[in-house]
N, C-alpha and C positions, 0 to 999 in steps of 0.2 A: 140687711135691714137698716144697718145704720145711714150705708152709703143712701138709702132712699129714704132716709129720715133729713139727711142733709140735704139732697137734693130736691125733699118739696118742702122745706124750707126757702131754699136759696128761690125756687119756682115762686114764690110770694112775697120778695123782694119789690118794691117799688123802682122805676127805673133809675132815678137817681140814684137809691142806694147801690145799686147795683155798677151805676157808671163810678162812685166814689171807692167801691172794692175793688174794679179792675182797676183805676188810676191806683191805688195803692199796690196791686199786688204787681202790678207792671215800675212802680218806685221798688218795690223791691227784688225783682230780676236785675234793674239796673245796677243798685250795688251790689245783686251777688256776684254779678258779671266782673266789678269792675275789682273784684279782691285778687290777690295777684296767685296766680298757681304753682304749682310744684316745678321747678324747672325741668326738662327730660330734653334727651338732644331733639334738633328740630325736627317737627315734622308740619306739613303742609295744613295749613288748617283754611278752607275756603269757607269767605263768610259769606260771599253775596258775590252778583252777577248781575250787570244792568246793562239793557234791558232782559227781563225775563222770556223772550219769547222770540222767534220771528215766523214767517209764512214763508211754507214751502215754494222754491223757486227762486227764492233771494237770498239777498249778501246782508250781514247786518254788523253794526260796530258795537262794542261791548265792552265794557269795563269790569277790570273785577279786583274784588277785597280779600284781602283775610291776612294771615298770619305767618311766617318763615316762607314768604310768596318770594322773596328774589331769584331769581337764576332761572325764574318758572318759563320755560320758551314755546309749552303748544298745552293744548287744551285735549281728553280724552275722553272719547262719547262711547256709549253701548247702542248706535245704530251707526253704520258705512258710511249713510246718506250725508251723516255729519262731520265737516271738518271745517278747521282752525288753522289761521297764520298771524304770527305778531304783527301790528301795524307799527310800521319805522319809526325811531324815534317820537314814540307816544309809547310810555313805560303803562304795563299793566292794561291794554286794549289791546282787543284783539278780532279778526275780522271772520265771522262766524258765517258758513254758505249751508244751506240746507238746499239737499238736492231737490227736483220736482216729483219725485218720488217718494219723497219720509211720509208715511202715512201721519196722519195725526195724532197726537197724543201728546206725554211728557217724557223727556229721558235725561237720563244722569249727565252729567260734564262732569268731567273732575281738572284737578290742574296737575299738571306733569314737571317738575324740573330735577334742579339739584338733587331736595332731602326726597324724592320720592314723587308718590302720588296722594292726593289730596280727597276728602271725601267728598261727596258729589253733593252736586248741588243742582234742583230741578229748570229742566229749559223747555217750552212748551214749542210745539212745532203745530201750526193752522193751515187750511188751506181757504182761497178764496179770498182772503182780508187782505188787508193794505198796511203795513207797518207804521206806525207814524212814530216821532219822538217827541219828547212834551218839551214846551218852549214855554221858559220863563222870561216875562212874569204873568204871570194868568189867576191872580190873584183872586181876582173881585170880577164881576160882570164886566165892566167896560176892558178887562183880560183875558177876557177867554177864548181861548186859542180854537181856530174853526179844524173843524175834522168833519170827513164824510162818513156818512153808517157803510158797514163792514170796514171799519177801521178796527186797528189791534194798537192803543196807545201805549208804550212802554214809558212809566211816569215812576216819580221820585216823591217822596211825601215832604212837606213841607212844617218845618219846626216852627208851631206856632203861627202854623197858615194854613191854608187851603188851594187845589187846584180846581180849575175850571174849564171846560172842555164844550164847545157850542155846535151844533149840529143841527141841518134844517130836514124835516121829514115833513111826505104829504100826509092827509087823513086816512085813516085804514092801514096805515101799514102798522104791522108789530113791532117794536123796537125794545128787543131782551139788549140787556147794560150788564154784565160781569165782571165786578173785579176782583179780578183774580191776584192773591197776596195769599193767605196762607195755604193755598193748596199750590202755591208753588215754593214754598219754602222760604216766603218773606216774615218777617215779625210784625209784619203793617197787620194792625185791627182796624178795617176800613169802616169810615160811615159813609152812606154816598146817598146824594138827594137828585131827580129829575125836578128842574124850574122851565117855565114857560113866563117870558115877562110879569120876572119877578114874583110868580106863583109855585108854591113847591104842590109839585103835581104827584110824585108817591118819593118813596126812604125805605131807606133797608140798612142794618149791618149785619148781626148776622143770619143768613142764610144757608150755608154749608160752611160749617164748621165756623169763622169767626168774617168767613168774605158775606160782600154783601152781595146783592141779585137784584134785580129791577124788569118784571115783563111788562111792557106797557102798550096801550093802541093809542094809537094816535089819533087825538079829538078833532083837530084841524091842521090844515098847512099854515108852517113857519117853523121859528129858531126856536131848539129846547137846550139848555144847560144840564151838563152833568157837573155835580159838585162832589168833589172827594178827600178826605181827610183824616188824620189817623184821628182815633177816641179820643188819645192823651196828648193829641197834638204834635208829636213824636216826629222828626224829620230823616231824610237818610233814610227810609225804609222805600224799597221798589214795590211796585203795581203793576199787572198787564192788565189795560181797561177794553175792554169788547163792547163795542156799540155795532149792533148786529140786526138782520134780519131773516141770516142762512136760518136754517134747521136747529132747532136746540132741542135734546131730549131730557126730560126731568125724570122717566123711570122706563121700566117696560114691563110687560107682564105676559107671559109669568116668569117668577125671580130662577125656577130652577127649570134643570135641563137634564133627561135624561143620556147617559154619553152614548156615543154610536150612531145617534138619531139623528133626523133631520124636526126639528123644531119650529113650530109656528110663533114667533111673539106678536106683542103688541105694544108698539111702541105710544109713548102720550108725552107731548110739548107743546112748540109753537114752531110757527113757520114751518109746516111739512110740505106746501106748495098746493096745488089748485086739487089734486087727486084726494086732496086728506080730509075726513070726514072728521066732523065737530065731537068732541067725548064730553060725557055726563059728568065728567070731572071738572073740577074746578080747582083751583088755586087762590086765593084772593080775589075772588068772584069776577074770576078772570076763567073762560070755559079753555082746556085745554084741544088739542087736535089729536088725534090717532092715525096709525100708520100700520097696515100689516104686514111683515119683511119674513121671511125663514131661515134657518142661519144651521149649519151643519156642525153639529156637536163633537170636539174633539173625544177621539174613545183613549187614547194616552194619558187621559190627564188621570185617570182614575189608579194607571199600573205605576205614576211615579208621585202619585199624592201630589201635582202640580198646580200652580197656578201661573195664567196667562194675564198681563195686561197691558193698555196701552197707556191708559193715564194710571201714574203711581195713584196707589190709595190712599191721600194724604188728606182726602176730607172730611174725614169721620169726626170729626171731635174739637174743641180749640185746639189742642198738641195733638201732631201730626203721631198715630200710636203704628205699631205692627198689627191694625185689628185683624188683617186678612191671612195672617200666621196658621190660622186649622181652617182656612175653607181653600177644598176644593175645588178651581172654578176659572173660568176666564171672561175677557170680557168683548162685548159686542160695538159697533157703530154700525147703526141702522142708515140704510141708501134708500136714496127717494128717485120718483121718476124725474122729476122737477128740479131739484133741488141739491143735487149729488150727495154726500157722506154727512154726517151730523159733527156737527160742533165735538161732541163730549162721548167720550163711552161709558157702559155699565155693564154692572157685574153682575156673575151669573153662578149659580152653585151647579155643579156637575153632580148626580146622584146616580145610581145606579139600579134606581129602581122607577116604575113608571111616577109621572106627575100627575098631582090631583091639583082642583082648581078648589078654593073655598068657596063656601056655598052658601049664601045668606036667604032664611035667616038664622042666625044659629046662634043666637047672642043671648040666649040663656040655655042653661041645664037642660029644661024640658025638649029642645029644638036642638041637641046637640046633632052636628054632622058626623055619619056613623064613617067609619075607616075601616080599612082590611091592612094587616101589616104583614111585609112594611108597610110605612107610607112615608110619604112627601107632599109634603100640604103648600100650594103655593097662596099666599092669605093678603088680607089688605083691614087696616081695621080704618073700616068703611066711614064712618063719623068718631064725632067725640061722643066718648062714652060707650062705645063700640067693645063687645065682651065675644070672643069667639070660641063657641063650644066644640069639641070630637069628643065619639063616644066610638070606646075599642072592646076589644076585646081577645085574650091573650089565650093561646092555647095551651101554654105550659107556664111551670113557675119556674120561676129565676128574673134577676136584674134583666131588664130592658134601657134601652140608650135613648136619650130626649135629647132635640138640639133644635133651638130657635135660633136663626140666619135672620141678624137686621144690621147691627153695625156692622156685621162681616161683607155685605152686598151694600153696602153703602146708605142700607137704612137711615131714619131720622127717629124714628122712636127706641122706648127705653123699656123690651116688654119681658113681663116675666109667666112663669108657669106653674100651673098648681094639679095635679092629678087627686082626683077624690073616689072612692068608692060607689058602690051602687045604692048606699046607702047616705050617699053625702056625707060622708067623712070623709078628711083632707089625709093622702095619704103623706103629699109631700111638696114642696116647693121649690123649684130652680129659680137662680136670678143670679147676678153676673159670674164673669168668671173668663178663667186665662191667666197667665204668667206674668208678673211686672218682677225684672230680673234687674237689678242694675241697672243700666239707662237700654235695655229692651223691654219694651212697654207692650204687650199681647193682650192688658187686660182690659175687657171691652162689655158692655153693656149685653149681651147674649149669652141666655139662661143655657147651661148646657150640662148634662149630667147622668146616672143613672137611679132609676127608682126601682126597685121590687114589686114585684106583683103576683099575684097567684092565678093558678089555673084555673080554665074557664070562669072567669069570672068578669064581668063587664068593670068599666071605668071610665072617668068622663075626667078630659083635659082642660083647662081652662087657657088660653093663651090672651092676654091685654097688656096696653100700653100701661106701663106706673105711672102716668098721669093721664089717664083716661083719654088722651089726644085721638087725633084720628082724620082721614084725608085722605087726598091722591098721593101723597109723599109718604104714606105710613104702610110700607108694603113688608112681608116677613115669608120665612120660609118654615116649615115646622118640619123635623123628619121624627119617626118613632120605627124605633126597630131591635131584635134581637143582636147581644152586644157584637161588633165585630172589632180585636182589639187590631189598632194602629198606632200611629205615631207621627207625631212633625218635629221634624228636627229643622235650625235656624242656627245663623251664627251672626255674631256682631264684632266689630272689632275691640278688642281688649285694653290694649296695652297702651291706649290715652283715654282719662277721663272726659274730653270732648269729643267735637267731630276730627275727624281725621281719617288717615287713610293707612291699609296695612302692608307696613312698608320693612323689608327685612335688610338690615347692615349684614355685609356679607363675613362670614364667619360667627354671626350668631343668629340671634332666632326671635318669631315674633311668635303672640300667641292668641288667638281667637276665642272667647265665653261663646260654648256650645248650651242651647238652650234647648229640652226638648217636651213637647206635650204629649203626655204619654195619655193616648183614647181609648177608656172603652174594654178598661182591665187588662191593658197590655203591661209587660212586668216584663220581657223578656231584654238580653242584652243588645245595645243596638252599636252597631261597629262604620265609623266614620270612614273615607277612603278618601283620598285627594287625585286627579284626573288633572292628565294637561299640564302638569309641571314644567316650570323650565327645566334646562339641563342646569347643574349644581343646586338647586333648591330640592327638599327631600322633605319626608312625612311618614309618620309609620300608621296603620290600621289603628284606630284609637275610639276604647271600648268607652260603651257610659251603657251601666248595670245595673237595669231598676233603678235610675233616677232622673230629673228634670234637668240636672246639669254636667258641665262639663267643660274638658280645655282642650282644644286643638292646636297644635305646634307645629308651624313649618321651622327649617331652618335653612341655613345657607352656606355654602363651602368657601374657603376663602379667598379659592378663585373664579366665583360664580360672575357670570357678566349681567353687567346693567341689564334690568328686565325691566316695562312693565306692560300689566295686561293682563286679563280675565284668566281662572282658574276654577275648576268645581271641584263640589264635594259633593259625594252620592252614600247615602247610611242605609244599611242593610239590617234587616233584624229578623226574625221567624213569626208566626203567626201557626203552632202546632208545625206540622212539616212544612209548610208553605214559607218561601223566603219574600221578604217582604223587600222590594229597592224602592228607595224615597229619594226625591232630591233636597237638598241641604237648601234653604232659601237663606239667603243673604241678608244683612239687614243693616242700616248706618243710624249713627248715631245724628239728630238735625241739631240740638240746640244745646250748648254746654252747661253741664248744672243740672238736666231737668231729665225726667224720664219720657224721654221722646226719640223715637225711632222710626225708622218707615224703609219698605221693601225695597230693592235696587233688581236690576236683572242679571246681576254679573258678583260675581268677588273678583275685585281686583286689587292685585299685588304688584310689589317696584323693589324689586333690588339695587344697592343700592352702598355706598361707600363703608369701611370695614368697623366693623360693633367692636368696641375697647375689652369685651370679656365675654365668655362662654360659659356656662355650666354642662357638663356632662354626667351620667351614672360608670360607675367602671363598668356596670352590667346595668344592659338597659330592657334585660328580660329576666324575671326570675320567676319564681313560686315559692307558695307557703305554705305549709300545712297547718292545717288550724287546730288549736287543742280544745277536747269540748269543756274544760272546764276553767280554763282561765283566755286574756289575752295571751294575742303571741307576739312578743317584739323582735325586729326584726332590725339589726346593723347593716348600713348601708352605706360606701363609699361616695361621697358627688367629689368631681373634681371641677377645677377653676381651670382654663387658661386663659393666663393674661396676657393681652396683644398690644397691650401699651409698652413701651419702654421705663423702667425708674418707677411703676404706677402702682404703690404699694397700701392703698387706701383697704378697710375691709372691706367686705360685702355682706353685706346680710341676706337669710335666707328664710323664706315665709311660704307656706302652704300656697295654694290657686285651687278652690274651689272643689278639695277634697271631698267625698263622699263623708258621709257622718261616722262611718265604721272605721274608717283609718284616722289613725291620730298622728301628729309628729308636733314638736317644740320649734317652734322661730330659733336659729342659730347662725352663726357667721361663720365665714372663714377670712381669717385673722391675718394683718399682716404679708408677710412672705409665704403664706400657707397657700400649697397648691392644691390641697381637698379638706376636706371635713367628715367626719363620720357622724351620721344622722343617725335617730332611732325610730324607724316606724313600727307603730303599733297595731295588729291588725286584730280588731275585737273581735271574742267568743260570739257568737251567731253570725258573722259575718257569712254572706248568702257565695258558695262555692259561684264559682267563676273567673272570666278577667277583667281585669280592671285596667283602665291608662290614668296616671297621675303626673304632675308637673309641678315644681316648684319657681318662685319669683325669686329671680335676684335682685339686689339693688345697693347700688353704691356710690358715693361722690367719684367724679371721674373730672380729670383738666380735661375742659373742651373750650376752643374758640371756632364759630364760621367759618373764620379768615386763616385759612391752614399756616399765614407766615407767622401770624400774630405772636408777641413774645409772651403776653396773657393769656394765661389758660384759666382762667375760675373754675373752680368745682360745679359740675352740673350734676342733677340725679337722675343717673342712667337704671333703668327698670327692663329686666331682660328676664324672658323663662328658662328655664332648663330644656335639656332637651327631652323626651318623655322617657317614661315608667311604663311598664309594662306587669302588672302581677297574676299570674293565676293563682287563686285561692282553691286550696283543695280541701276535702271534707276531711272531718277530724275521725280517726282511723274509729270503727267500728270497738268496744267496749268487748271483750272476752269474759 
């Protein structure tokens, strides 16, 4: 409630105020950015890629930024279609070919060299368009650089300027304007205006998530200007500008899809070509188009809890979040007769039960639309002020499971849920919810949860936007069902508090933050597994027991060869007798400092030159027996090997993300000391089972780049152990 006390607050902001809180809160990312961090040896940090984008079929030249970038010699994609060669004596470009095959969408790049691999950064790949590059100076009107529509502009923001971009269209045509900055992983907060001789004809910033959006018909023949600029004037930040007339789609409907099936949608944008019929929708009193396509519902996505996509989901929000972390679901690009594949894809909840259409009118109590459950409500709140009622009814008592799908499919409203009795009494209220873990960010505007209810007895659901909005963009999904429990497990990389990539020195170990959402009263153990290993890189089974966290540890042998490249993890857990396999969704971190993350298709790992220390258990499997009336502590050997010469620094030793039931004290191992004896305490109720635990090391260590260097400075190296293994056994029966 608070978050929605803040939020229709900040909704009644005037826009001034509102432009002088993001210039400030944008002055202050600058300095947090610019405070100096923890030293750790290097690893690859990719900040930017210019331009962002190219069109299938072509070659395009590229420059890129970031951090311990030297020695970097090729670029590494998560599609074939995609490959990289340095260009000669031009340091940091490189010349990027997209086959005529990469279907559309966005995919990861990362940079590959010396320290490893680097965390990806989004590359948008089009079909149809024309690449162009922005040519300075295009300052002001008598600058503005000419481009033809289905142009793809890959542009740079200008500090304390503006760009300008001129384009001549006849009458009747539609011309959709996209610039795309933060759904591809830019920090540009674009404004962008259409002018016609010196008249500003419409404005936009944000529209999906912080980019702006422009559909417009063209009033008559001649030259229109697109104008674009960061809020804060801000320079250095990249844009891919789409001045377009192909196919654009803004939604489909319906949002869910049952799996197995073949599926009817309906797609609604602009430009769908001479076959597409006019819709009762509108956008800024602008009528959209319809399109009817069927699309064959994958039936797998349901046995490994997966999701498909083509464009990352990076537009939900101003910070790019992991909303799509619990939906099940892939996503679509509707074909036209006319007009080939659409610009954009959307997403789709996979269910496993049939789809219901919402049925207006039903925007009060009395009008409520009656349901059979399950169900799967595919819904739209049709205007502002738009209330949409179901009326159920439960055969038996006990919890039932509620979940409203909006930011998780890409929605634009913020809706919540109220279930009341037959007597209109409120029995109970949903409204946000998800995991914000560290810099993994799952928590997303979508009410989801379990209420109670009693047998036969009716109940009426209320589902509305928190600010009463409502349109062709305000579409949800509602599911209501007996609980079935589950789980989604994710992992992010750990071991740099920024972006970065997960890179292991060989003879020690990195370590992964396992995040898991446990659905629906699921409480059971769930056990990680790693797939696809290179040869000398290893992993043991690593349990997380009734809870939301956890740490995953590869390590590396000390003669493991240079690797790098994609690896999985598949978690397995029960459900009564039924074994449940999930796949592990991958997740990186985009902006340093901030809780921001976004999905990838791959975990990818780079072996990589030798780690100065190890942590090992003498025994890396043991058990406990638990006493029922007191703790149990338990002595535990770790040893050190040190792989330096002469390097007698301590190291200190600190927990990773232990369970609340095990205790241990931060301690070091001193000097010449080759282990430590640790105490772990494993607390009275502690729930029988196993457990995986890991502990952080860290130490000053001489490091330079330059292997001849006579200068070594102390850097702080931050390394896991290798894992823990514990069975907890019950405390013997009481005679």
């Amino acid at each position: 409630m608070l978050r929605a006390q803040l939020k229709s607050r900040a909704s009644r902001l005037s826009a001034g105020e509102q432009m002088v809180r993001r210039f400030i809160s944008t002055a202050l990312l600058a300095f947090y950015f610019a405070q100096p961090a923890h030293a750790e040896l290097p690893s690859i940090r990719f900040d930017r890629i210019a331009p962002l984008g190219a069109t299938a079929g072509t070659t395009i030249d590229v420059e890129i930024a970031g951090a311990d970038i030297e020695g970097v010699e090729s670029l590494w994609f998560d599609h074939p279609g995609l490959s990289a060669e340095p260009i000669k004596d031009k340091e940091r470009n490189f010349k990027i070919t997209a086959a005529a095959d990469v279907p559309p969408g966005t995919y990861d790049v990362r940079l590959v060299g010396r320290w490893g691999v680097s965390n990806p950064r989004l590359f948008a790949v089009a079909n149809g368009l024309t690449d162009v590059a922005e040519v300075e100076p295009n300052n002001d009107l008598t600058q503005a650089q000419s481009v033809e529509i289905n142009s793809a502009v890959g542009g740079m923001s200008d500090g304390n300027g503006q760009d300008l971009f001129r384009f001549t269209a006849k009458a009747g045509q539609r011309i959709v304007i996209d610039c795309q900055a933060g759904v591809l992983d830019s920090n540009l907060d674009a404004t962008m205006s259409l002018t016609s001789g010196g008249k500003i004809m419409a404005s936009s910033s944000d529209y999906r998530g912080r980019d702006p959006f422009i559909d417009f018909p063209i009033p008559h023949d001649g030259d229109y200007e697109v104008l674009v600029h960061d809020l804060s004037y801000r320079g250095g930040l990249p844009y891919r500008l789409l001045i377009t007339d192909r196919p654009y789609v803004e939604n489909v409907f319906p949002r869910a899809v049952q799996a197995g099936q073949s599926a009817e949608l309906m797609a609604f944008g602009r430009n769908f070509g001479g076959e597409a019929t006019a819709s009762k929708w509108q956008i800024d009193n602008l009528a959209l188009q319809e399109h009817r396509w069927t699309v064959d519902v994958p039936n797998d996505l349901l046995q490994v809890g997966g999701y498909q996509f083509a464009d990352h989901p990076s537009g939900h929000s101003v910070l790019p979040t992991a909303a799509t972390c619990t939906l099940t679901g892939f996503q679509c690009q509707p074909t036209f007769p006319q007009g080939g594949i659409a610009l954009n894809a959307q997403t789709m909840l996979v269910t496993d039960s049939v789809v219901t259409a919402e049925s207006e009118p039903n925007d009060v109590a009395d009008k409520s639309q009656k349901l059979a459950l399950p169900a799967a409500v595919s819904g739209r709140f049709d205007e502002p002020r738009d209330a949409d009622w179901f009326e159920i009814e439960v055969a038996e008592s006990g919890q039932y499971a509620f979940d409203v799908y909006c930011e998780r499919i890409g929605g634009v409203a913020d809706p919540y849920l109220v279930v009341v009795d037959d007597q209109g009494n409120r029995i109970n209220e949903l409204d946000d919810y998800g995991h914000r873990i560290n810099a993994f960010d799952g928590h997303l505007r979508d009410p989801s949860g379990m209420i109670n209810l009693s047998q036969k007895q009716k109940y009426k659901v209320l589902v509305q936007d928190r600010y009463q909005r409502g349109g062709a963009r305000y579409q949800y999904v509602l599911t209501i069902r007996k609980p079935q429990p589950d789980f989604y497990p994710a992992v992010i990389h750990g071991q740099n508090p920024g972006p970065g990539g997960t890179n292991l020195w060989r003879g020690g170990s990195v370590y992964m933050d396992v995040i898991i959402h446990q659905r629906e009263g699921f409480n059971d153990e769930i056990t990680l597994t790693a797939e696809s290993l290179p040869p000398g890189v290893h992993s043991v089974p690593t349990v997380i027991n009734n809870n939301t966290r956890g740490t995953f540890v590869l390590w590396a042998d000390d003669d493991a060869a240079d690797f790098t490249g994609p690896i999985s993890l598949v978690a397995t857990g029960k459900r009564g007798e039924e074994v449940l396999r999930r796949e592990v969704r991958s997740y990186t971190r985009v902006d340093s400092g901030m809780n921001s993350s976004q999905a990838v298709r791959n975990l990818v790992i780079a072996v990589r030159d030798g780690a100065p220390y190890r942590l090992e258990w003498e025994q890396s499997d043991i058990e406990v027996e638990l006493d029922a009336k007191e703790d149990k502590p338990v002595e535990l050997k770790l040893k050190l090997i040190r792989r330096l010469r002469d390097w007698k620094n301590d190291v200190t030793i600190q927990t990773l993300a232990f369970p609340g039931n095990f205790k241990m004290p931060n301690g070091s191992i001193k000097g010449d000391e080759q282990e430590t004896t640790v105490t772990l305490t494993v607390q009275k109720g502690t729930r029988p089972g196993r457990y995986t635990l890991a502990v952080l090391g860290q130490s000053q260590v001489p490091f330079h780049k330059d292997p001849e260097s006579q200068e070594k400075p102390n850097t702080l190296v931050s390394l896991p152990s290798r894992p823990l293994t514990i069975t907890v056994k019950p405390a013997p029966a009481e005679k």
